[in-house]
C-alpha positions as CSV (number, residue, x, y, z in Angstrom):
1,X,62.8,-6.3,118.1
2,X,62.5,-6.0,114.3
3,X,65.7,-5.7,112.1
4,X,65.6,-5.3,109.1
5,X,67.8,-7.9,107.0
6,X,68.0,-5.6,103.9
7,X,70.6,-3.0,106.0
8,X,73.5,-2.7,107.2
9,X,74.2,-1.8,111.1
10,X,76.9,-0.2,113.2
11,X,77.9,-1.0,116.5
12,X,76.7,2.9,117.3
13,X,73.6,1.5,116.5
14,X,72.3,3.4,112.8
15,X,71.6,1.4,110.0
16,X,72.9,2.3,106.5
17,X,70.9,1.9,103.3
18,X,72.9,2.5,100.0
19,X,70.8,4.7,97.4
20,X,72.2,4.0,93.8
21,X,76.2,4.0,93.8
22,X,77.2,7.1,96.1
23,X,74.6,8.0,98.3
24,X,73.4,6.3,101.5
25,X,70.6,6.7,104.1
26,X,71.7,6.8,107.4
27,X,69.2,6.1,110.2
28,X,68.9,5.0,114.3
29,X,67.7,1.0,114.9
30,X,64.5,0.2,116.7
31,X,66.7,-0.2,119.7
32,X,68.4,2.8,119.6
33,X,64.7,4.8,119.1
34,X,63.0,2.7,122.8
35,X,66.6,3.8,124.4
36,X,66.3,7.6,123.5
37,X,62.4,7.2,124.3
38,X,60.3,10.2,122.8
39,X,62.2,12.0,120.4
40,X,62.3,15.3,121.0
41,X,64.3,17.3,118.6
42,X,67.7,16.9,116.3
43,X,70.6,19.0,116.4
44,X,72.4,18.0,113.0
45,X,75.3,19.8,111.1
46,X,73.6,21.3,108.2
47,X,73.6,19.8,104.3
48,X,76.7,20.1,102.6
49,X,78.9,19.6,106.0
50,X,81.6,17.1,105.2
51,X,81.9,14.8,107.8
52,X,84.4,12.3,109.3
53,X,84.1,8.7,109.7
54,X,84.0,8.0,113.7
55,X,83.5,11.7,114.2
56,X,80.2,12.9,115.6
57,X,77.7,14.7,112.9
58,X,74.9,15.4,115.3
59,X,72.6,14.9,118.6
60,X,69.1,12.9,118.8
61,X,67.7,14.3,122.3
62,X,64.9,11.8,123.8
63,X,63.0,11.8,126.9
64,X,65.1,9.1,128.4
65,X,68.4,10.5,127.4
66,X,70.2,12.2,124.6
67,X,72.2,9.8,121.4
68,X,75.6,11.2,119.8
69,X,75.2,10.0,115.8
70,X,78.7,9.0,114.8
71,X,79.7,8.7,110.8
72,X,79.9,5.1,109.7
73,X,81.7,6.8,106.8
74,X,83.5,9.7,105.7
75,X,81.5,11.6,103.0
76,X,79.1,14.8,103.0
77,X,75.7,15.6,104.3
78,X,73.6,15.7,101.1
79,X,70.0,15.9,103.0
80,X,68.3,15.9,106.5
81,X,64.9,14.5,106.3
82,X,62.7,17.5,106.5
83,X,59.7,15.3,108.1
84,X,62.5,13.8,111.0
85,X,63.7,17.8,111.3
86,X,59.8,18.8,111.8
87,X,58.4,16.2,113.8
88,X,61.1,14.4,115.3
89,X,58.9,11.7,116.6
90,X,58.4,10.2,113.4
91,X,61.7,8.4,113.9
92,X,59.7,6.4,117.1
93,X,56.8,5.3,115.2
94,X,58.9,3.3,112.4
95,X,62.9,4.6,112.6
96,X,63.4,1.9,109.5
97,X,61.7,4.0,107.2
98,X,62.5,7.6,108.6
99,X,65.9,7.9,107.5
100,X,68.2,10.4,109.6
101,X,70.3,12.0,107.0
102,X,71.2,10.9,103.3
103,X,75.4,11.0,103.1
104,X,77.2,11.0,99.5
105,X,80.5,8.6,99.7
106,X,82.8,7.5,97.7
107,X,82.0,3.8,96.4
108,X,85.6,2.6,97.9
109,X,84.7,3.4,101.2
110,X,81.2,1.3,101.7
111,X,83.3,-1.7,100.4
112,X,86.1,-0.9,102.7
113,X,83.9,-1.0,106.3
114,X,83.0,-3.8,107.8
115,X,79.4,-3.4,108.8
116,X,77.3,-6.2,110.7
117,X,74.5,-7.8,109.1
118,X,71.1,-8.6,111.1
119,X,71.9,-11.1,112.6
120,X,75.1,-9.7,114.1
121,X,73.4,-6.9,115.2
122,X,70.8,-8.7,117.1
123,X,73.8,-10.5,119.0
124,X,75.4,-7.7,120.0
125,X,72.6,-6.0,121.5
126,X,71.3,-9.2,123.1
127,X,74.5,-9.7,124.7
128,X,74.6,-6.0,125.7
129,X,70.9,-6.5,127.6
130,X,71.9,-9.3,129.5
């Protein structure tokens, strides 16, 4: 399973990619995209919501079964990706370029998280498939 080792991951299984000093890219992993199976449609709170960290900001229904995003931050909604919001099957054919939402944080709180690398990443679900 590919991961790239340019991110960041969360144990909920999105990967983070900062953009410039306050905005990130928030996406699913590979592994989250062959769990939910086709993507079928989004339901995200609209740009501009502030959201939570640990607090659900949307739902990524899939054939197979349906995938509660969580915030890996506290910060607001800047952007959902209009080709993700149109054809929501994009995010199967390459979910590490098809970004979910772009988030603007405060600097503090990227430094503050613990996030797990590639490697950790690949552990944990490996353990959790076994």
């Amino acid at each position: 399973m590919h991961t790239p080792r340019n991110l960041r991951y969360t144990a909920g299984h999105l990967w983070l990619r900062p953009v410039g000093r306050n905005d990130i890219y928030v996406g699913i992993t590979d592994f989250a995209q062959k769990e939910l199976g086709r993507i079928d449609s989004l339901d995200i709170h609209s740009e501009g919501t502030e959201e939570m960290m640990g607090e659900s900001f949307g739902v990524i229904y899939g054939s197979n079964k349906s995938f509660e995003l969580i915030a890996p931050l506290a910060g607001r909604i800047l952007m959902l990706n209009p080709d993700a919001e149109k054809t929501p099957v994009v995010l199967n054919s390459d979910p590490y370029h098809h970004w979910v939402v772009l988030m603007s944080i405060e600097e503090k709180h990227l430094q503050r998280v613990k996030y797990l690398s590639a490697e950790e990443y690949q552990n944990m679900i490996s353990v959790s498939n076994n």
